[in-house]
VEXPA-462668 format. One record per residue: residue number from 0; residue in one letter; z, x, y of N, C-alpha, C in turn. Coordinates in Angstrom, 3 decimals, padded with zeros to 6 digits. Example, Ala and Ser with C-alpha at 12.3 -4.5 7.8 and 13.67 -1.06 7.14 Angstrom:
<marpas>
(0,"a",(007.800,013.190,-005.690),(007.800,012.300,-004.500),(007.800,013.200,-003.300))
(1,"s",(007.080,012.850,-002.250),(007.140,013.670,-001.060),(007.870,012.900,000.030))
</marpas>
This chain:
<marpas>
(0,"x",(074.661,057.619,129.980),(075.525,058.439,129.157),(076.685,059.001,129.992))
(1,"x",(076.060,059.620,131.408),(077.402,059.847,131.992),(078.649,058.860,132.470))
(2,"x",(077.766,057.940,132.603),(078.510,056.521,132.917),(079.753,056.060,131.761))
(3,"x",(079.259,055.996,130.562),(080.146,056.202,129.195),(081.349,056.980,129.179))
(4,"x",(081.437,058.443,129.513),(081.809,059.180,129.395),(082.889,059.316,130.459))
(5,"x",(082.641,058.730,132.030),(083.102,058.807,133.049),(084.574,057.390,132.840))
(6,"x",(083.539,056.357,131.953),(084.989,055.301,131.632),(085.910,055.568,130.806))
(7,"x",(085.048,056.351,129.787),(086.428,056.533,128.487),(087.282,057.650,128.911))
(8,"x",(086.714,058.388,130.518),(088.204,059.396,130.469),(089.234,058.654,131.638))
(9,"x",(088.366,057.526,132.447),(089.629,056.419,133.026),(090.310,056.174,132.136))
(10,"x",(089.896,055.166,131.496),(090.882,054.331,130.408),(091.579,055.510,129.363))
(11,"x",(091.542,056.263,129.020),(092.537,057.565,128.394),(093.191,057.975,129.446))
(12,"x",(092.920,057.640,130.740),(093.596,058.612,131.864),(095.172,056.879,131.865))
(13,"x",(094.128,055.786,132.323),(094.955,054.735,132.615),(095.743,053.770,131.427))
(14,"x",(095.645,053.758,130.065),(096.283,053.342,129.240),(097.409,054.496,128.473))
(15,"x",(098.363,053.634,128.199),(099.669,054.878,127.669),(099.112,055.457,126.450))
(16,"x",(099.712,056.348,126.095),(099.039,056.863,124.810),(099.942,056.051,124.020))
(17,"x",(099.624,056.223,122.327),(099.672,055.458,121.450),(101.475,055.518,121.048))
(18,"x",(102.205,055.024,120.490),(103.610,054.713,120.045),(103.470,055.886,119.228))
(19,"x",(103.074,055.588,118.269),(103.278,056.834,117.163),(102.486,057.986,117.197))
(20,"x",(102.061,058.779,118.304),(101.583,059.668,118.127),(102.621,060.852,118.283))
(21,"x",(103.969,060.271,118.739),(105.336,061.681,118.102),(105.959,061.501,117.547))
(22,"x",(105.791,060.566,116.285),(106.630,060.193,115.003),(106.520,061.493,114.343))
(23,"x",(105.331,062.107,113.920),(105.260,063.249,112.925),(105.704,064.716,113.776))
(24,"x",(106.597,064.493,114.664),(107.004,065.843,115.249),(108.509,065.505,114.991))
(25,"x",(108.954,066.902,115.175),(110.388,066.965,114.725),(110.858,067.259,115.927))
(26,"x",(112.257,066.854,116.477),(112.757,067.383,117.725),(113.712,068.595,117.514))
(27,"x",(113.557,069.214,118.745),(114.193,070.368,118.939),(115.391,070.443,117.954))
(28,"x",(116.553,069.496,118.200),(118.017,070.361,117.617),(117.286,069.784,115.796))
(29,"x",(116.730,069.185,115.335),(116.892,068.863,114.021),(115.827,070.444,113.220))
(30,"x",(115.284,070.613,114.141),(114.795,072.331,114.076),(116.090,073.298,113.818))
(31,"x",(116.660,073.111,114.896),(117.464,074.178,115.157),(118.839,073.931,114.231))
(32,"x",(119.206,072.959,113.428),(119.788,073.069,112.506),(119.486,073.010,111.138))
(33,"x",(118.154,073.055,111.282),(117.376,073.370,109.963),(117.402,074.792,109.459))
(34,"x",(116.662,075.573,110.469),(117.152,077.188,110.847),(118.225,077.559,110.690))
(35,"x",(119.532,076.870,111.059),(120.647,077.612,111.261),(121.454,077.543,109.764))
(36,"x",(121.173,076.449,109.107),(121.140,076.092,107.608),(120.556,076.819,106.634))
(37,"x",(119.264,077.228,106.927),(118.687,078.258,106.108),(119.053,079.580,106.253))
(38,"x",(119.644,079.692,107.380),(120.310,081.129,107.740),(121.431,081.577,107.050))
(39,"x",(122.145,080.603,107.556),(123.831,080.787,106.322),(123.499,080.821,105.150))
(40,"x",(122.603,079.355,104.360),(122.865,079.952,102.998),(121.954,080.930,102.276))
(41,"x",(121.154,082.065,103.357),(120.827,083.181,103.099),(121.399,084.028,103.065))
(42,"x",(122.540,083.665,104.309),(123.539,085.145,104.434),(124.742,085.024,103.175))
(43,"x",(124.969,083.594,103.016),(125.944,083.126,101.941),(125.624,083.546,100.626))
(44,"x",(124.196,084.124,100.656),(123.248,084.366,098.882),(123.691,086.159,099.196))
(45,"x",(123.023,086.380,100.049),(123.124,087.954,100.328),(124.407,088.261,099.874))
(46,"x",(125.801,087.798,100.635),(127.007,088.071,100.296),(127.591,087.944,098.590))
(47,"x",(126.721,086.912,098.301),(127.233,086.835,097.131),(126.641,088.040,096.072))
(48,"x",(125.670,088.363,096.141),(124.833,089.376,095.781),(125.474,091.098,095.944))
(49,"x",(125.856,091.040,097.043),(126.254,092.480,097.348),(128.256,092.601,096.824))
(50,"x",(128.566,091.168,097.032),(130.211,091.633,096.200),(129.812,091.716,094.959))
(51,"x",(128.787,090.826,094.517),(128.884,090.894,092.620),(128.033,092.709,092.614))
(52,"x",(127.375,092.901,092.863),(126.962,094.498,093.209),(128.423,095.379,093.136))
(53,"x",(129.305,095.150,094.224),(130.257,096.010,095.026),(131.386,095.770,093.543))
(54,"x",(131.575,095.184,092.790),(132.205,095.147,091.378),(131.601,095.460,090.166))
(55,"x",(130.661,095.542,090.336),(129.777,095.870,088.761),(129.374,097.192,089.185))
(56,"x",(128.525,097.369,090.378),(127.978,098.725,089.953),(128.304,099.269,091.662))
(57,"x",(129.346,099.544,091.841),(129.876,100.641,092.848),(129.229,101.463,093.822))
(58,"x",(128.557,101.752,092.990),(127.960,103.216,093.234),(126.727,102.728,093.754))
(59,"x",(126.052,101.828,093.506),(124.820,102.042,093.867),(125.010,100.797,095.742))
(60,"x",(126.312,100.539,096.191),(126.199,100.030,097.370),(127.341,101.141,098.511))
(61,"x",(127.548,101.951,097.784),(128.255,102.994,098.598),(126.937,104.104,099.596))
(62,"x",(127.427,104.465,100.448),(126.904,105.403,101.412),(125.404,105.018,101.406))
(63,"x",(124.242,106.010,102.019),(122.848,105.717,101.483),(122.329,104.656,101.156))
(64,"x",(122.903,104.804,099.619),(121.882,103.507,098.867),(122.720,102.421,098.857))
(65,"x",(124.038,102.236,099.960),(124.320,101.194,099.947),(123.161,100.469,101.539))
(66,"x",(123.660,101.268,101.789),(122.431,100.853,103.625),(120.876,100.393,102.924))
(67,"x",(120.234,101.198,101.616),(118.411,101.110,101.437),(119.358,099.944,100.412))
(68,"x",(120.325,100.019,099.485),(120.576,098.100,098.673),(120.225,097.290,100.019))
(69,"x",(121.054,097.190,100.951),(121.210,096.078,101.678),(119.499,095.812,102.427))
(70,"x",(118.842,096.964,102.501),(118.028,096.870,103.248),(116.370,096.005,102.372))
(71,"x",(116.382,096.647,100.472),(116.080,095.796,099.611),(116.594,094.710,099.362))
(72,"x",(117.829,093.952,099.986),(118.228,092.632,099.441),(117.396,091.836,100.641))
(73,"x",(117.496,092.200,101.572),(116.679,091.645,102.873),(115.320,091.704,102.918))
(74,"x",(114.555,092.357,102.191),(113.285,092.335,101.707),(113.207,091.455,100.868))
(75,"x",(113.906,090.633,100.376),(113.469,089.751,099.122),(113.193,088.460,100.077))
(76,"x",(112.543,087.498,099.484),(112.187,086.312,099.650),(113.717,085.519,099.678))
(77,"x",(113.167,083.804,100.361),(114.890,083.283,100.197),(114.864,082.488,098.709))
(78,"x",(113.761,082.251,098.288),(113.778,082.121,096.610),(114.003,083.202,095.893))
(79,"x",(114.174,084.431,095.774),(114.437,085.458,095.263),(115.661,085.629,095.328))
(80,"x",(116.012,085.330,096.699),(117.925,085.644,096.888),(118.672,084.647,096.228))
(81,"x",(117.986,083.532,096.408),(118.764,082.592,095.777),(118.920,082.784,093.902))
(82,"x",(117.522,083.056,093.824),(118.025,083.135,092.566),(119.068,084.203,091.864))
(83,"x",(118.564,085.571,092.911),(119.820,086.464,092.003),(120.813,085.964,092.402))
(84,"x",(121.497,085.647,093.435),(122.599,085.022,093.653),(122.996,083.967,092.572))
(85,"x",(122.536,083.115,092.598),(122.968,082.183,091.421),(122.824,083.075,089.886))
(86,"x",(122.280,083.970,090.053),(122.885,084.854,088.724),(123.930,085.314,088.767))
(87,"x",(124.277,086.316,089.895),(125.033,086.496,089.770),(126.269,085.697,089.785))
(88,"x",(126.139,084.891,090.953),(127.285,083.993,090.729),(127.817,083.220,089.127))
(89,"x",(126.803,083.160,088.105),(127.043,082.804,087.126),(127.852,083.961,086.003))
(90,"x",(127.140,085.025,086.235),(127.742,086.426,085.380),(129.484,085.922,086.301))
(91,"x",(129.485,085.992,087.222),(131.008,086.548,087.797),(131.921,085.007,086.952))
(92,"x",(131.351,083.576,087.184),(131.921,082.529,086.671),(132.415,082.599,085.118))
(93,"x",(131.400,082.557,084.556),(131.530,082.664,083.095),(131.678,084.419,082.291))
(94,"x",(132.720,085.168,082.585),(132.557,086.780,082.046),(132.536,086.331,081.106))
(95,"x",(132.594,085.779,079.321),(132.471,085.390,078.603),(131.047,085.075,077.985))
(96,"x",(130.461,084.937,079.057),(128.769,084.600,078.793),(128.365,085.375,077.646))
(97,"x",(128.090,085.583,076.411),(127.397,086.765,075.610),(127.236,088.108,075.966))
(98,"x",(128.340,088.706,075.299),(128.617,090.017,075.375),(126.962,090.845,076.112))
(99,"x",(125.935,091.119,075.346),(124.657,091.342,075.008),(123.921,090.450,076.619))
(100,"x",(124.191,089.430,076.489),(123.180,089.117,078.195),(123.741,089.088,079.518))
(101,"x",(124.845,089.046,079.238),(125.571,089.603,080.287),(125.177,091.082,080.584))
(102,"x",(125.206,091.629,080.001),(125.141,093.162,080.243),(123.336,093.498,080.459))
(103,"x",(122.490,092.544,079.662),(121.316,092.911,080.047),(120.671,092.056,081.746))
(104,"x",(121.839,090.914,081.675),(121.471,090.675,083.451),(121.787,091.615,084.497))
(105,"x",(122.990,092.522,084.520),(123.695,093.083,084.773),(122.739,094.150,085.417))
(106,"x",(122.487,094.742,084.181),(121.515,095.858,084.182),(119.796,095.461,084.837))
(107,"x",(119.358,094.152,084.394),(118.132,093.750,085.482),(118.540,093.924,086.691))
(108,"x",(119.856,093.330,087.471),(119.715,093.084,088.829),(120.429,094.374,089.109))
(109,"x",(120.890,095.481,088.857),(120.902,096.878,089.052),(119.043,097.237,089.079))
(110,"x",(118.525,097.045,087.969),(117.506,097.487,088.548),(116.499,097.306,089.284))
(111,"x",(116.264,095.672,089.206),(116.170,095.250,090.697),(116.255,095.658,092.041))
(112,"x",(117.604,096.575,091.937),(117.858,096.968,093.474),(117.510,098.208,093.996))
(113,"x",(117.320,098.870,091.940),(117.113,100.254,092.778),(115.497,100.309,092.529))
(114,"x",(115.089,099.022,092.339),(113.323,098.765,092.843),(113.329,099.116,094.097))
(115,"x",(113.810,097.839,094.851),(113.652,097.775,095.696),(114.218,098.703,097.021))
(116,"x",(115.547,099.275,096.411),(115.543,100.608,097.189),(114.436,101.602,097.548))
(117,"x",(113.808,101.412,096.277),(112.696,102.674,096.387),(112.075,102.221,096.691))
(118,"x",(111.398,100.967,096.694),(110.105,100.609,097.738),(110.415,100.885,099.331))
(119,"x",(111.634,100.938,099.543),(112.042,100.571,101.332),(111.635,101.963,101.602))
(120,"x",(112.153,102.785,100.325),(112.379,103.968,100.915),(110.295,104.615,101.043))
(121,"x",(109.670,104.591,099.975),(108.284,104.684,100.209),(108.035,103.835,101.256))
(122,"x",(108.252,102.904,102.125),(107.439,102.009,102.877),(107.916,102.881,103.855))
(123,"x",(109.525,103.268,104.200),(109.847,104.147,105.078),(109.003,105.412,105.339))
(124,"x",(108.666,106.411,104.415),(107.898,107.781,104.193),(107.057,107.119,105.176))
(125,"x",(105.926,106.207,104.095),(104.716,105.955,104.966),(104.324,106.042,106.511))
(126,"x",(105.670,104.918,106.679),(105.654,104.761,107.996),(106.023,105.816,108.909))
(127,"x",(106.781,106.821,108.714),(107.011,107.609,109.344),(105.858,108.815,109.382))
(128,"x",(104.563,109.092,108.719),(104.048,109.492,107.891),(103.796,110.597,107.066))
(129,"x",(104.613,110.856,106.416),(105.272,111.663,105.725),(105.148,111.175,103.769))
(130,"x",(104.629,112.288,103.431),(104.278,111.961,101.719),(105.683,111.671,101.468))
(131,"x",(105.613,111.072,100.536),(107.285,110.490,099.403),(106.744,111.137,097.818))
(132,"x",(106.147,110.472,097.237),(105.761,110.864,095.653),(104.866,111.069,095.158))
(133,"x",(104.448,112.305,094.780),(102.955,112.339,094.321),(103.026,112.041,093.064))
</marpas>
């Protein structure tokens, strides 16, 4: 048995390893522009998100709750960004869209934000640990 054992780690030591055993790996730069791709058109969703914000509803990306908006838009998933983004980007394309859903998207992704404002801001309390809302 040791005898067995003593050949099969020659011959693994002395034969090349197999052709395709780094087909299913990806190399470095096709990584690193995979990443850098998903980065932009995150930051490209974000942006689009916070001008259609910075025209519709003012107020809620000024001072404060413009810093806890930005800080809830970055809490979202990149399927989440994308999608409000492509809402919004659609409200800003078509203003014409139906008087009535326009204004009720409008008003979701306002409140959307000031969800998620307020979660940052409770996750903040916590963490600091300090009560927020009874």
């Amino acid at each position: 048995m040791g005898r067995c054992l003593t050949i099969s780690v020659v011959l693994s030591m002395v034969l090349p390893p197999s052709a395709g055993a780094g087909e299913h790996l990806v190399d470095r730069a096709e990584i690193t522009a995979r990443l850098r791709a998903a980065h932009a058109e995150r930051a490209s969703n974000q942006a689009k998100v916070e001008q259609f914000l910075s025209l519709h509803a003012p107020a809620v990306v000024q001072g404060e709750s413009g810093r806890r908006a930005s800080a809830g838009l970055a809490a979202l998933s990149d399927d989440e960004m994308r999608d409000l983004a492509n809402r919004a980007e659609a409200l800003q394309a078509d203003p014409v869209a139906g008087g009535v859903v326009k204004t009720l998207l409008i008003l979701g992704i306002i409140v959307l934000v000031v969800v998620l404002i307020a979660a940052a801001a409770i996750k903040s309390c916590k963490e600091q640990g300090a009560e927020c809302l009874n």
